[in-house]
C-alpha positions in Angstrom: 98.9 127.8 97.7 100.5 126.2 101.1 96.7 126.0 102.0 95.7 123.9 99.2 99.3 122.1 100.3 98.6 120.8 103.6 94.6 119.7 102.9 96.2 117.3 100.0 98.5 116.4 102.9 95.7 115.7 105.3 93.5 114.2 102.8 96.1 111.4 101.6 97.0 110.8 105.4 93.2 110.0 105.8 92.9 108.4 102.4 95.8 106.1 103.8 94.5 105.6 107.2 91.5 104.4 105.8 92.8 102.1 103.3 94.7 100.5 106.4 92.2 100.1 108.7 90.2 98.7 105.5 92.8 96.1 104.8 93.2 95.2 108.5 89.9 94.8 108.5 89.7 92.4 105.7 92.7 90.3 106.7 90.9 89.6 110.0 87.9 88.1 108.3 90.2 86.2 106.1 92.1 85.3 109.4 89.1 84.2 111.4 88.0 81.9 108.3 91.3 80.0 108.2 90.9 79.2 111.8 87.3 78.4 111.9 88.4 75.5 108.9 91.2 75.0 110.6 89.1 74.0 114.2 86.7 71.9 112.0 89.6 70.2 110.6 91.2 68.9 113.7 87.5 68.2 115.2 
């Protein structure tokens, strides 16, 4: 039973750390595209 315990731990840690580096991930594209309009803006 504390086996069974600690994978679900591990697994929601990596579950979570995945989800972060997913949304980091997509805020940096969506980061890059609002300064790339933003340069052709001022241009």
């Amino acid at each position: 039973m504390d086996t069974i315990k600690h994978i679900g731990r591990d697994g929601a840690i990596l579950l979570a750390f995945v989800l972060a580096a997913f949304l980091v991930t997509l805020l940096a594209q969506f980061a890059a595209d609002v300064i790339m309009r933003l340069g052709e803006m001022m241009m």
